[in-house]
VOPAGU-2260 file (C-alpha; in pm, 1 decimal, decimal comma):
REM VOPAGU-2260
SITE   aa  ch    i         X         Y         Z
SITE  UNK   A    0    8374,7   -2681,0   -3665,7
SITE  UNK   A    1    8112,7   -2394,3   -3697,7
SITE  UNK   A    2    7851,1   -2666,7   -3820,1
SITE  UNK   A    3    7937,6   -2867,8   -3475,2
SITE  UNK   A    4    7907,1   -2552,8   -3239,8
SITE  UNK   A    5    7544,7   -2470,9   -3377,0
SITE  UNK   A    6    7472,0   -2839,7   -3304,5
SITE  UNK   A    7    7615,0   -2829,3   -3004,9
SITE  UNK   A    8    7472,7   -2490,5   -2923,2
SITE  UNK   A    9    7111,5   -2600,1   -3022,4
SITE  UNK   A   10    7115,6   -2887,5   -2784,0
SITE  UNK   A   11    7236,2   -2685,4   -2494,4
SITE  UNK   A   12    6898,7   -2432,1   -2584,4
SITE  UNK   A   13    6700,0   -2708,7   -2586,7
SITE  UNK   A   14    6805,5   -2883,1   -2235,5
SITE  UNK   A   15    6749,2   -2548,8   -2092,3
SITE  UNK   A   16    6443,0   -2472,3   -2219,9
SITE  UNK   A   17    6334,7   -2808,8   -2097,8
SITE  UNK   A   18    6444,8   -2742,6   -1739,6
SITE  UNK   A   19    6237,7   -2432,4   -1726,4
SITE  UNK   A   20    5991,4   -2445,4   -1877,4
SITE  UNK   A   21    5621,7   -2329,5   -1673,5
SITE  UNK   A   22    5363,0   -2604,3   -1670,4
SITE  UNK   A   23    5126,8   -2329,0   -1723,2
SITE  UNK   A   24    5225,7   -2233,5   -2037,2
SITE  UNK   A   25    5042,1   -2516,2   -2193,5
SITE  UNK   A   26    4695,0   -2291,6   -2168,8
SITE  UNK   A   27    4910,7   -2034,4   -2404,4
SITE  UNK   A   28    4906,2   -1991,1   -2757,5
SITE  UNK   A   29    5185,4   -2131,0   -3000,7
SITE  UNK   A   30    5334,8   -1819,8   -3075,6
SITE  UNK   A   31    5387,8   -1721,4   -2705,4
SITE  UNK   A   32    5565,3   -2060,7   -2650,4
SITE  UNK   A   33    5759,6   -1994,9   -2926,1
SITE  UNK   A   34    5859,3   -1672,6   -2785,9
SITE  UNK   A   35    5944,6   -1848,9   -2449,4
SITE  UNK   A   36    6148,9   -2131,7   -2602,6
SITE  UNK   A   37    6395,5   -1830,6   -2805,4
SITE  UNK   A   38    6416,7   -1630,7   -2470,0
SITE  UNK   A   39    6519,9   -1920,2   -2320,0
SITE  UNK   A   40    6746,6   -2020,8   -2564,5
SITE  UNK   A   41    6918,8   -1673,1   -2610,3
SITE  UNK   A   42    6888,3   -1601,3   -2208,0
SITE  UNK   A   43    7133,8   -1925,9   -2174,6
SITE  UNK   A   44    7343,1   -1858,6   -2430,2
SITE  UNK   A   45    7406,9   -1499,3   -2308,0
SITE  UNK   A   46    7444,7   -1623,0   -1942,4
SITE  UNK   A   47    7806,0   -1724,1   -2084,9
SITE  UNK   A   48    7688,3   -2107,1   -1953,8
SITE  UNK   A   49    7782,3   -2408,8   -2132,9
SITE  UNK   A   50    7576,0   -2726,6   -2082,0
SITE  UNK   A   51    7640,7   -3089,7   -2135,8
SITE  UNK   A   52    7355,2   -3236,2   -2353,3
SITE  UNK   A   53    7125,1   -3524,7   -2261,9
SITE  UNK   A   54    7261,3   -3859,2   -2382,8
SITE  UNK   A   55    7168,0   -4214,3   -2306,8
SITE  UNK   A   56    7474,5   -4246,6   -2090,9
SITE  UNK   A   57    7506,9   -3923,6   -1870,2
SITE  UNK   A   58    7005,5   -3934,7   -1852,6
SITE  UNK   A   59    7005,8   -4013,5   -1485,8
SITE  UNK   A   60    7302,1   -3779,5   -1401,9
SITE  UNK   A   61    7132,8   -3427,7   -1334,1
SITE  UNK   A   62    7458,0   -3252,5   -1269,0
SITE  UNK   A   63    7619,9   -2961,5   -1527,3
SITE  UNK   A   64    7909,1   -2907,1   -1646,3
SITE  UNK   A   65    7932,4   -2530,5   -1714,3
SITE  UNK   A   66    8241,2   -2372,6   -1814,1
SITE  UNK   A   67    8233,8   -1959,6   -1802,7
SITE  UNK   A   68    8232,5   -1773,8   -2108,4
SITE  UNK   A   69    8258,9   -1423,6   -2115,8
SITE  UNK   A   70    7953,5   -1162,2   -2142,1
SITE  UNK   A   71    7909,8    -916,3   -2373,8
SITE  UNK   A   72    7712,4    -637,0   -2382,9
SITE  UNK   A   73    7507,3    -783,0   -2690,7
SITE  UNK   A   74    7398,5   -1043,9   -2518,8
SITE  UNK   A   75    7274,6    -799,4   -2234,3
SITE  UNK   A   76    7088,4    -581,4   -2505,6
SITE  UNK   A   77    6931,7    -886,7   -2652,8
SITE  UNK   A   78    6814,6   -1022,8   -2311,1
SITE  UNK   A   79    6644,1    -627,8   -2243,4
SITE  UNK   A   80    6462,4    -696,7   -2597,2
SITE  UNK   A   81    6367,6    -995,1   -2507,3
SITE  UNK   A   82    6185,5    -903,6   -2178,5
SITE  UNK   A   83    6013,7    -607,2   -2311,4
SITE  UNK   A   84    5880,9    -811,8   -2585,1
SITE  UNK   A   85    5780,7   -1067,3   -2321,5
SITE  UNK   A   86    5604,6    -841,4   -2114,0
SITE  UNK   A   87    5421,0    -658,3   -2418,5
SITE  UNK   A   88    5261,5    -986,5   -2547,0
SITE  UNK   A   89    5138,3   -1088,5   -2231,8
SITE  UNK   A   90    4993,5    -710,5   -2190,7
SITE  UNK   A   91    4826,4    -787,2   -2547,0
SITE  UNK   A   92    4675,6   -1172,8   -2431,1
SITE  UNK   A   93    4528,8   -1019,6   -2101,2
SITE  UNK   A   94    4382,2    -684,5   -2303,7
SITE  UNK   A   95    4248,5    -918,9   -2553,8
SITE  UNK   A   96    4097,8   -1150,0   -2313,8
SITE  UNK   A   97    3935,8    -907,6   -2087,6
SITE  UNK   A   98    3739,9    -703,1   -2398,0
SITE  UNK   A   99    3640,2   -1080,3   -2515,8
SITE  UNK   A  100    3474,1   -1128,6   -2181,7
SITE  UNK   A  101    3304,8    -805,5   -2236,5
SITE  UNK   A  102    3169,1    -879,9   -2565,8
SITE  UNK   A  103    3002,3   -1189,8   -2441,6
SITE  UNK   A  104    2925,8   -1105,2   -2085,0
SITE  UNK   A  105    2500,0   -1033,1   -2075,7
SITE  UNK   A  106    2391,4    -699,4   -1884,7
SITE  UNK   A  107    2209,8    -783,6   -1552,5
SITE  UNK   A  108    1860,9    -817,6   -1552,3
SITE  UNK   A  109    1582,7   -1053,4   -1487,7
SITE  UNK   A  110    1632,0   -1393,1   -1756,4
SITE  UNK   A  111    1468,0   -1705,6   -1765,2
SITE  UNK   A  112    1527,7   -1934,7   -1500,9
SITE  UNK   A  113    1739,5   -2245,0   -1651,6
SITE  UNK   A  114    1658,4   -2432,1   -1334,4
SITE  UNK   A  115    1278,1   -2383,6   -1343,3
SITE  UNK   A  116    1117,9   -2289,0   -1705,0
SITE  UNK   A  117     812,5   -2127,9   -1457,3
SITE  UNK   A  118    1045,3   -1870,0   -1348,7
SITE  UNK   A  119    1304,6   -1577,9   -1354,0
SITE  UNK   A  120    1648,9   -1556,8   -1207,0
SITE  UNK   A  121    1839,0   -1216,1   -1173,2
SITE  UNK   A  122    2148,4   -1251,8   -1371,8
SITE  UNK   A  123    2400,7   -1010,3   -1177,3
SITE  UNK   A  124    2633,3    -967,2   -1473,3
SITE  UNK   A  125    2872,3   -1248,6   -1344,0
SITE  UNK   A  126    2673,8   -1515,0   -1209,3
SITE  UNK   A  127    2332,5   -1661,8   -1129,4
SITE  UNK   A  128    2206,0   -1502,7    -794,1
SITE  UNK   A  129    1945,0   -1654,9    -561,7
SITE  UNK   A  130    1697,7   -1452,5    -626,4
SITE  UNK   A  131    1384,6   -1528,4    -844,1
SITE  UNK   A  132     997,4   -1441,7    -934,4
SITE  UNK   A  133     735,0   -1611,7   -1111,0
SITE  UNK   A  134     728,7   -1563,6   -1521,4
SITE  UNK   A  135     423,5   -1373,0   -1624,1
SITE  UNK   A  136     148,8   -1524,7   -1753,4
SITE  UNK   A  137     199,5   -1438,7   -2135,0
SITE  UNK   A  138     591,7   -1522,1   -2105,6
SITE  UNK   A  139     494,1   -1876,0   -2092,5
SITE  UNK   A  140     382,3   -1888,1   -2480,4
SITE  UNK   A  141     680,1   -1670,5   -2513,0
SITE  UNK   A  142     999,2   -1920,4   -2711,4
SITE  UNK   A  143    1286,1   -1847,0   -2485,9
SITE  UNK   A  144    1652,9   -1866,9   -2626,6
SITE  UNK   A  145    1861,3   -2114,3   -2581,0
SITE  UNK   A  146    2139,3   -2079,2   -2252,0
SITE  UNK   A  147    2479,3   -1951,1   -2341,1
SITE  UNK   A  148    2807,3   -2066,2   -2152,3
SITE  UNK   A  149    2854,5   -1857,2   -1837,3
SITE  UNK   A  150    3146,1   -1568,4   -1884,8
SITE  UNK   A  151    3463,6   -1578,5   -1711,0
SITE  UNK   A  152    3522,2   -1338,5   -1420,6
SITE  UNK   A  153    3444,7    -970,2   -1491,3
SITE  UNK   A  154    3756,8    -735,7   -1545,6
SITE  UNK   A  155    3806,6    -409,4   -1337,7
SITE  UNK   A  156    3626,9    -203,4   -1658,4
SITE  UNK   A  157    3269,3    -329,4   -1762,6
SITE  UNK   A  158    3184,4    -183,9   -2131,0
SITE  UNK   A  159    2839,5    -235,0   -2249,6
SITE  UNK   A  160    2780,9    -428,2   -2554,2
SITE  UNK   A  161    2438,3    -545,6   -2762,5
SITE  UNK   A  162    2373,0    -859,4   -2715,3
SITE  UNK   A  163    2251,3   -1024,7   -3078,4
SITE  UNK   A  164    1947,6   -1211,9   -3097,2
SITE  UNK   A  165    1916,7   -1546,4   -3318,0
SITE  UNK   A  166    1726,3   -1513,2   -3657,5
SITE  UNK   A  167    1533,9   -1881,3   -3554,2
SITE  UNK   A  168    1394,7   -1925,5   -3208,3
SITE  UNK   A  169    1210,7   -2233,1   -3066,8
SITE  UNK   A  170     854,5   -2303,4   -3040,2
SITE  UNK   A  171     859,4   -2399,9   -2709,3
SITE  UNK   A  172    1106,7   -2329,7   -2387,2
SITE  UNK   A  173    1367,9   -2589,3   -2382,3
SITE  UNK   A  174    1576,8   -2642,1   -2099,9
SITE  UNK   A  175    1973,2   -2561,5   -2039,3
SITE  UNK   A  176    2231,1   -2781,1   -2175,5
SITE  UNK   A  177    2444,4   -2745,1   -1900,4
SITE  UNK   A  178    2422,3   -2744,2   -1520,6
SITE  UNK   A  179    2248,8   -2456,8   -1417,2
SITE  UNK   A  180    2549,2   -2254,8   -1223,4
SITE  UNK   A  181    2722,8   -2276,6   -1559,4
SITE  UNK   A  182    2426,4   -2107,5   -1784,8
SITE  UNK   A  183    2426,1   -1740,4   -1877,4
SITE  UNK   A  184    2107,9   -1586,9   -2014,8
SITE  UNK   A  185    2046,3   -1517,6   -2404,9
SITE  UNK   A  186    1774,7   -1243,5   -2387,7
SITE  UNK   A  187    1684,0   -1036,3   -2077,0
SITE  UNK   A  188    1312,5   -1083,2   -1987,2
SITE  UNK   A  189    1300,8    -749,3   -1828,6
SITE  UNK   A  190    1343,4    -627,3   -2191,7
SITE  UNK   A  191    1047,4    -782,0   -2286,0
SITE  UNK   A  192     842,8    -697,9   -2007,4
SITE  UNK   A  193     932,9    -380,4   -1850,6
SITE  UNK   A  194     659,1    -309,4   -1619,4
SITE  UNK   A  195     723,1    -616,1   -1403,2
SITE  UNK   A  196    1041,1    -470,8   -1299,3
SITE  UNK   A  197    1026,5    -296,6    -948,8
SITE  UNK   A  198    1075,6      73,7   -1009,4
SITE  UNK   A  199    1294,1     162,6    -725,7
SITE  UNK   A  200    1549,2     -30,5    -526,4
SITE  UNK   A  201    1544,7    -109,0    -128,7
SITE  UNK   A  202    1835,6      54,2      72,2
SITE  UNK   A  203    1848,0    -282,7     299,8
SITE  UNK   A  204    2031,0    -452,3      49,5
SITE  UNK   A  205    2361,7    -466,4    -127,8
SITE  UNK   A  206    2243,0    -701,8    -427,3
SITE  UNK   A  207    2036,7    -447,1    -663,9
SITE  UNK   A  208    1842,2    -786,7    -816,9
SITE  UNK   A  209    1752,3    -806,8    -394,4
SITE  UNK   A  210    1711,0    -464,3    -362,0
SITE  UNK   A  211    1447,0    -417,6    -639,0
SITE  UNK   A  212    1277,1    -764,3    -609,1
SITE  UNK   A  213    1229,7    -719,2    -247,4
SITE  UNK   A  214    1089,6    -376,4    -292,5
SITE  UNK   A  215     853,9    -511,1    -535,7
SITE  UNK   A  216     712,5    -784,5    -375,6
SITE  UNK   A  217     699,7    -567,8     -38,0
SITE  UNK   A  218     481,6    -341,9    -165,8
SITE  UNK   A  219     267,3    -582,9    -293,2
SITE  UNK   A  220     207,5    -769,6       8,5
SITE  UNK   A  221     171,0    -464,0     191,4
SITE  UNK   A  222    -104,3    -378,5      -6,7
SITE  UNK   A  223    -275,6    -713,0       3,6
SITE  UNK   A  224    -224,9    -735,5     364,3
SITE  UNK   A  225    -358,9    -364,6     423,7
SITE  UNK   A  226    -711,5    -513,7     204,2
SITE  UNK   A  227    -773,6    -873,4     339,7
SITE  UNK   A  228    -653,8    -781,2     694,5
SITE  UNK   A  229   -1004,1    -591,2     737,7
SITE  UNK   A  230   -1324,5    -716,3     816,7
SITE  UNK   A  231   -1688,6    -592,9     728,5
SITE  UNK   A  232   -1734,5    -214,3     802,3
SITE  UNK   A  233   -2142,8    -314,0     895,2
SITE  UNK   A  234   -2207,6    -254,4    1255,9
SITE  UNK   A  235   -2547,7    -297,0    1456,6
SITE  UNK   A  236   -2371,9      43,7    1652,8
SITE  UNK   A  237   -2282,8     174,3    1320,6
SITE  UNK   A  238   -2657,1     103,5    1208,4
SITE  UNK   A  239   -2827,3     214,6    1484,4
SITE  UNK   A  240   -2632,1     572,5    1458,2
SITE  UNK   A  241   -2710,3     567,4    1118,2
SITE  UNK   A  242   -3097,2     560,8    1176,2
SITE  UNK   A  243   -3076,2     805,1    1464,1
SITE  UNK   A  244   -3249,4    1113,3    1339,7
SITE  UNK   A  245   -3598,5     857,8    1372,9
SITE  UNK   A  246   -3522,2     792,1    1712,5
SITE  UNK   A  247   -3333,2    1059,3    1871,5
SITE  UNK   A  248   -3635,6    1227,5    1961,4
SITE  UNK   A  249   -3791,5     934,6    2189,0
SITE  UNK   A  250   -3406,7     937,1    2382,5
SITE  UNK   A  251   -3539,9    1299,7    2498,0
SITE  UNK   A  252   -3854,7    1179,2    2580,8
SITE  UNK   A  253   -3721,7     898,9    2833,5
SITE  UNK   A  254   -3519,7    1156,5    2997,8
SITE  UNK   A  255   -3811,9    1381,8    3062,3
SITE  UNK   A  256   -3995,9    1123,6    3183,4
SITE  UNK   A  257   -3734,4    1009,0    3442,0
SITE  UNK   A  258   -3692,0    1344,9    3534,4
SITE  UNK   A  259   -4088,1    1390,0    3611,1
SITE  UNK   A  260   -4092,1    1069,3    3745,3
SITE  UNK   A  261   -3794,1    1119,9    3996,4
SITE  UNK   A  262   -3907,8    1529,5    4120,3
SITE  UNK   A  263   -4276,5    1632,3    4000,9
SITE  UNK   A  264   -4199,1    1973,1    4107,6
SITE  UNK   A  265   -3918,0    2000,5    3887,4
SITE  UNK   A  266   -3989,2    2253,6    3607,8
SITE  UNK   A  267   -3923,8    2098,9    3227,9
SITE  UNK   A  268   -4040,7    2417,6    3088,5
SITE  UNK   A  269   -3726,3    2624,1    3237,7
SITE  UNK   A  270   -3473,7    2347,0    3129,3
SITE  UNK   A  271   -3221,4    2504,0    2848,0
SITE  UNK   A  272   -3200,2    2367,7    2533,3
SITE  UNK   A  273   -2833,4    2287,9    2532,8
SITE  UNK   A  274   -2906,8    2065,6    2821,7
SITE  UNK   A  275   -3160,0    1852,1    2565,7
SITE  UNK   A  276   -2853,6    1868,3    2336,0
SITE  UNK   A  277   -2628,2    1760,5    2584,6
SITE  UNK   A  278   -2907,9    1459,2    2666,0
SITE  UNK   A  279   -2992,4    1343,8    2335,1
SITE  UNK   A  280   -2581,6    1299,4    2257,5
SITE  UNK   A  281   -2512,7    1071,1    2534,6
SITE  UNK   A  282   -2662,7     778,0    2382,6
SITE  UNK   A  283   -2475,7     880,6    2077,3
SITE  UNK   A  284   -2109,5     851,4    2231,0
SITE  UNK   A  285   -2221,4     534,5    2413,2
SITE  UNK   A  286   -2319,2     381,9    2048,7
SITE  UNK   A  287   -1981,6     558,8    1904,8
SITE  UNK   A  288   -1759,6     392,9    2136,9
SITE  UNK   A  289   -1867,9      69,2    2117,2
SITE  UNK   A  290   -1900,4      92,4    1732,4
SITE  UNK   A  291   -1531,9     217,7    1776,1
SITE  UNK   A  292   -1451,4    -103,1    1964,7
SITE  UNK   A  293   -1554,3    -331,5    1692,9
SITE  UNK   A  294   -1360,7    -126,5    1420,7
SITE  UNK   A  295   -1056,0    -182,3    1540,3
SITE  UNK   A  296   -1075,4    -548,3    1658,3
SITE  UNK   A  297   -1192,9    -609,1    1277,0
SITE  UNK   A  298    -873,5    -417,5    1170,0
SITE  UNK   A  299    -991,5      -5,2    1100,6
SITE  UNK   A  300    -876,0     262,6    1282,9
SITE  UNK   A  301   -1168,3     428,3    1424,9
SITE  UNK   A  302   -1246,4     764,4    1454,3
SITE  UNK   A  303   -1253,4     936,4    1835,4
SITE  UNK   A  304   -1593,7     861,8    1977,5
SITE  UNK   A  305   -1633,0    1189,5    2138,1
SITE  UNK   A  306   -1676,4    1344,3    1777,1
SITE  UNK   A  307   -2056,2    1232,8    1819,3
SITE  UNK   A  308   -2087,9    1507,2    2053,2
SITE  UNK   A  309   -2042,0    1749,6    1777,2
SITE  UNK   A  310   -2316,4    1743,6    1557,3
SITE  UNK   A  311   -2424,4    1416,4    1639,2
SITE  UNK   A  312   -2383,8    1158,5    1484,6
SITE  UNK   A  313   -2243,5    1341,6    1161,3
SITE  UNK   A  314   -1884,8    1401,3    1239,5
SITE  UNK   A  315   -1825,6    1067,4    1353,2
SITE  UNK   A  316   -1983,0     888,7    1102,0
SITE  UNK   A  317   -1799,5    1114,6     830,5
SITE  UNK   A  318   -1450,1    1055,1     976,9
SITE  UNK   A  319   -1615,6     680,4     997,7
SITE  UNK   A  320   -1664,6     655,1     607,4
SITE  UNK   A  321   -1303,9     772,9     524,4
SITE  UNK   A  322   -1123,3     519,6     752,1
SITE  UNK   A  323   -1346,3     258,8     546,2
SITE  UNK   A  324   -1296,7     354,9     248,1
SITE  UNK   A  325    -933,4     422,1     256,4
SITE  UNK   A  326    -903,0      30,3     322,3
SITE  UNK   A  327   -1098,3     -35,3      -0,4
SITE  UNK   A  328   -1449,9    -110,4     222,5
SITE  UNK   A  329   -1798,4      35,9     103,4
SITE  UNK   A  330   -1988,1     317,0     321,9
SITE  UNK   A  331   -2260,1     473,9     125,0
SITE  UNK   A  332   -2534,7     217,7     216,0
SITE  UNK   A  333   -2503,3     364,8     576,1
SITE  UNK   A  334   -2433,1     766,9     500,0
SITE  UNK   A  335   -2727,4     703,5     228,9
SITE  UNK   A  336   -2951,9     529,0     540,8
SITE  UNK   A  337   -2869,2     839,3     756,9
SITE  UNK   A  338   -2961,9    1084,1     472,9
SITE  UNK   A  339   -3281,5     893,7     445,2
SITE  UNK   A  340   -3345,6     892,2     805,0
SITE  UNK   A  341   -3235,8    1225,3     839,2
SITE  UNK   A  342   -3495,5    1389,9     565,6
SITE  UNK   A  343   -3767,3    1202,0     721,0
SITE  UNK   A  344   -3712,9    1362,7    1000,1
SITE  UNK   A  345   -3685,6    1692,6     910,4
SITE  UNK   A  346   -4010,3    1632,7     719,5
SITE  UNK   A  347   -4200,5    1490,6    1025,1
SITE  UNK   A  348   -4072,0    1791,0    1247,1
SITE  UNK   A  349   -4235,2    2033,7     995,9
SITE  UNK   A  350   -4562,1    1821,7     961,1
SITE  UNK   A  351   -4582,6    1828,1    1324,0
SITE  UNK   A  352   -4529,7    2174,3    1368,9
SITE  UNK   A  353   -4776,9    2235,1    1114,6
SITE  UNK   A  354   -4999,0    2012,5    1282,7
SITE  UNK   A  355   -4961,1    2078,8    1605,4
SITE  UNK   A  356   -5069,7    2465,6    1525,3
SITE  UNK   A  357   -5363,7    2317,4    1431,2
SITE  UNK   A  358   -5472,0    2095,1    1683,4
SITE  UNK   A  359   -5373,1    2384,0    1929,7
SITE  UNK   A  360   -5658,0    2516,6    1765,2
SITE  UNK   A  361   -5901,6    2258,3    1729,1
SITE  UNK   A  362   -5874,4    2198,1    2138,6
SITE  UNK   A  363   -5927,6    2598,0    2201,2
SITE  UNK   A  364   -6212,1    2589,8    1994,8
SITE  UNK   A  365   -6336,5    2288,0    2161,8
SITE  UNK   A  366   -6252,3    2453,5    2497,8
SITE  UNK   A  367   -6433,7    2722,4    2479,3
SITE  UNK   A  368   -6744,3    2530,8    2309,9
SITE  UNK   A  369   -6718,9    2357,8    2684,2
SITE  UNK   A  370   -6698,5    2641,8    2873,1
SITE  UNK   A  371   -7007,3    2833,8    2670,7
SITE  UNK   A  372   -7229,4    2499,6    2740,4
SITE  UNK   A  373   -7090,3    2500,6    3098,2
SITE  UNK   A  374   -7229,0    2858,9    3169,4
SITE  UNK   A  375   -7511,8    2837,0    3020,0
SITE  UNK   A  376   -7646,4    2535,6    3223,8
SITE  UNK   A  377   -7548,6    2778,7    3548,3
SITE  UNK   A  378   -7769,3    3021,0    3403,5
SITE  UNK   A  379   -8076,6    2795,3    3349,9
SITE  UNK   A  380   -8005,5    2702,3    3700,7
SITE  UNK   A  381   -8029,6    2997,0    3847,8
SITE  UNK   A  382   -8349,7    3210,9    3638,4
SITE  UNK   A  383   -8486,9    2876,0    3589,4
SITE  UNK   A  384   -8461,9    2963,9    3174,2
SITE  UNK   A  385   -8315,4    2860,3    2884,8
SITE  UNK   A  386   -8070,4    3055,7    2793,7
SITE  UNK   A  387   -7847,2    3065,2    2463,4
SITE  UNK   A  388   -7463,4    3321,3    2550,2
SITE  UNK   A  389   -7311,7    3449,7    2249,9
SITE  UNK   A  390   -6944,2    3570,6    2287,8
SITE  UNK   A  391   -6739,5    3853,5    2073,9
SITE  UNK   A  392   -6462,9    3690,0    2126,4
SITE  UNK   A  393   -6300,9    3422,5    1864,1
SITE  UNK   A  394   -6256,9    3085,5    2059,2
SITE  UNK   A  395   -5883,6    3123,9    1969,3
SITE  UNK   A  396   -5837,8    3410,8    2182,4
SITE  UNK   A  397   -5981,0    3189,7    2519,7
SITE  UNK   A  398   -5663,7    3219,7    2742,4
SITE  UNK   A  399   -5625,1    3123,0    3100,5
SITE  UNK   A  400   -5571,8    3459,0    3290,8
SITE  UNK   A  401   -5857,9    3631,5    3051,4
SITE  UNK   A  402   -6185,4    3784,7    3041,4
SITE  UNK   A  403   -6404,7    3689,8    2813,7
SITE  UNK   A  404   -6760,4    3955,4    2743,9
SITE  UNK   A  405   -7051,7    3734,4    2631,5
SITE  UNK   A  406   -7450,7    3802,1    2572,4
SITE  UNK   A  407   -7690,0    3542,9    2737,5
SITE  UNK   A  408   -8030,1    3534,7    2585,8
SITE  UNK   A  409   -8355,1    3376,8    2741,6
SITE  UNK   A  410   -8611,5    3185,3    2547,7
SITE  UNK   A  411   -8873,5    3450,2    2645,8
SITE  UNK   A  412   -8623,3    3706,1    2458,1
SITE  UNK   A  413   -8477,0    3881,2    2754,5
SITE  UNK   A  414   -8095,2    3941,2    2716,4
SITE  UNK   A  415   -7838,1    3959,4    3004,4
SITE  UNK   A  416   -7451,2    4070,4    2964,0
SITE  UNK   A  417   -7213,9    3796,9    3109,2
SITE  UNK   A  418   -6800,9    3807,9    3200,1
SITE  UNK   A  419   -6647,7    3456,5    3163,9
SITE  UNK   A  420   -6349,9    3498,6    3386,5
SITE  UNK   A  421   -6072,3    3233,1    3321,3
SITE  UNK   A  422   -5843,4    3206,5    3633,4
SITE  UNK   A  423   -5470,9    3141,6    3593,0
SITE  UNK   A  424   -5508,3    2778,9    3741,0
SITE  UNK   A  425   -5783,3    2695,6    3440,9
SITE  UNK   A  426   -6065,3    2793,6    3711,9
SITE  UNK   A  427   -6357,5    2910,5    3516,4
SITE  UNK   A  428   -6628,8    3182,4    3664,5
SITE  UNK   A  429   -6943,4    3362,8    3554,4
SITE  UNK   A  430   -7023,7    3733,8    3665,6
SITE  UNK   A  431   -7307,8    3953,6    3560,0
SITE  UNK   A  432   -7163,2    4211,4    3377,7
């Protein structure tokens, strides 16, 4: 009889645990579906249920035939148990499965590309993003290791682990086994080559691979756009301002001129010298501004053209040179052409004041030869004599507005003081003294 009730008992458990059993519980281990199959079995025996078993005569009949037993409070102790231990080992799987995900889940960071060998892909820790660069050059020759299935979905808790390298790597890249959405990285390339990496991240940008990369590669055309953007700092303008210490003088010469030329009356000798200033630096803006002008179409951005009023042209072209050679252009041909220019003509100005001291003196000497020779032929007009006039006074000293004592001596020896009076207009007279 008791051999006949575990039969009986065992084939009840086992209709029952058929009838609910999860069709997901195939993905779980052995032990857990052991586990499920005596909770079952003890859950229907404690539910005070009897069942019919399945037999070739009563297969297509789905009905039960139950027949109350009572409970007891074993069987409620035994199903507590059971569902404690139930819930514990499932606690255990889904601990054990989340620090295995860990352990094999690669850090983001830039790896190669399984797609494209020429290239990186930023591994975001769960998946392959969109966002790639080119290799470097040497990471080409570089063996790269070989792809490694992608990791499941990353838990709530992310714990870093080393990632361990093979002993034997390939001689050449080879590419992924499996599709590329389904490869995980082996070795970070950013470990190998941290320098490419970006060094700070872009606040546009939720994706830290886009937030670096994008950073990165901004800069970088920023900086090649800022350098091939401009064109050649050489100006005709630019030149001629350059050069202007040779010909700045000849600008003040055409305005005196004009001046003459439009009132002969006007007095050039009262004119003050902040009004030559003032004359010689127009020219200078009008050269600035259209230098200016062609700066900026060919990309600079030029200085204010009214600095060549200030000590023309040295402001502007100072504030000139730093504009082009913050944008990587050279400038010291044309500040070493106005140096040049500028020495020369400091040197000429000296020479000429020099010189002109002298050839003051050369044409008051000569002056005053003329006006010696000039008196006396009025002498030999007058005695009807030959007569030779000495002067005391050095030819130097022959002013208009002066009187000048001189001896006149005959050829017969007589001697006769004369007073060369020089008038204020250049008019020159003779008077015995």
């Amino acid at each position: 009889m008791a051999a006949r009730r575990g039969v009986e008992r065992a084939g009840v458990g086992e209709v029952e645990a058929d009838l609910r059993r999860d069709p997901t519980d195939a993905l779980g281990s052995e032990a857990h579906q052991g586990l499920r199959w005596h909770f079952d079995l003890d859950a229907a025996q404690c539910s005070g249920r009897r069942l019919r078993p399945r037999t070739a005569a009563n297969r297509g009949d789905h009905r039960r035939e139950e027949a109350p037993r009572p409970r007891t409070g074993a069987c409620d102790s035994c199903r507590a148990f059971l569902g404690w231990a139930g819930t514990a080992r499932s606690g255990d799987r889904a601990r054990e499965g989340s620090v295995s995900d860990t352990a094999t889940r690669p850090a983001p960071g830039w790896y190669a590309d399984p797609k494209d060998a020429t290239q990186a892909r930023w591994w975001n820790g769960a998946g392959w993003s969109e966002t790639t660069r080119p290799l470097p050059s040497a990471a080409a020759s570089r063996p790269v290791p070989a792809a490694a299935p992608a990791p499941a979905v990353p838990a709530a808790s992310h714990v870093p682990v080393a990632i361990a390298v093979p002993a034997a790597m390939p001689a050449q890249p080879t590419a992924p086994v499996s599709p590329y959405a389904t490869n995980a990285p082996a070795a970070p390339i950013a470990a190998q080559h941290p320098a490419d990496l970006p060094s700070s991240p872009a606040a546009w940008s939720r994706d830290p691979a886009q937030r670096s990369l994008a950073n990165g590669y901004s800069a970088m055309s920023s900086y090649v756009a800022e350098v091939a953007a401009v064109g050649s700092p050489n100006t005709v303008p630019g030149w001629l301002m350059a050069t202007a210490p040779l010909w700045a003088g000849g600008s003040i010469f055409v305005a005196v001129f004009l001046l003459v030329v439009s009132d002969p009356d006007l007095p050039i000798d009262q004119v003050p010298r902040w009004a030559w200033g003032l004359i010689s630096a127009i020219p200078m803006v009008a050269l600035a501004a259209v230098d200016a002008h062609q700066l900026k179409k060919r990309g600079y951005e030029p200085p204010n053209p009214a600095l060549a009023i200030i000590l023309t042209p040295w402001l502007y072209l100072g504030a000139r040179g730093k504009e082009v050679r913050r944008r990587g252009q050279k400038m010291w041909p044309m500040e070493l052409t106005f140096v040049i220019c500028f020495l020369l003509a400091v040197g000429a100005g000296v020479a000429a004041m020099f010189g002109g001291t002298a050839l003051e003196r050369e044409g008051t000497r000569i002056q005053a030869a003329s006006i010696r020779h000039q008196a006396e032929q009025e002498l030999d007009k007058q005695v009807g004599s030959t007569w030779t006039l000495t002067c005391s006074t050095p030819d130097a000293d022959w002013k208009l507005g002066s009187t000048v004592p001189c001896t006149a001596t005959a050829a017969d020896g007589r001697a006769e003081n004369v007073n060369i009076v020089i008038a204020a207009d250049g008019t020159v007279t003779f008077s015995a003294a």
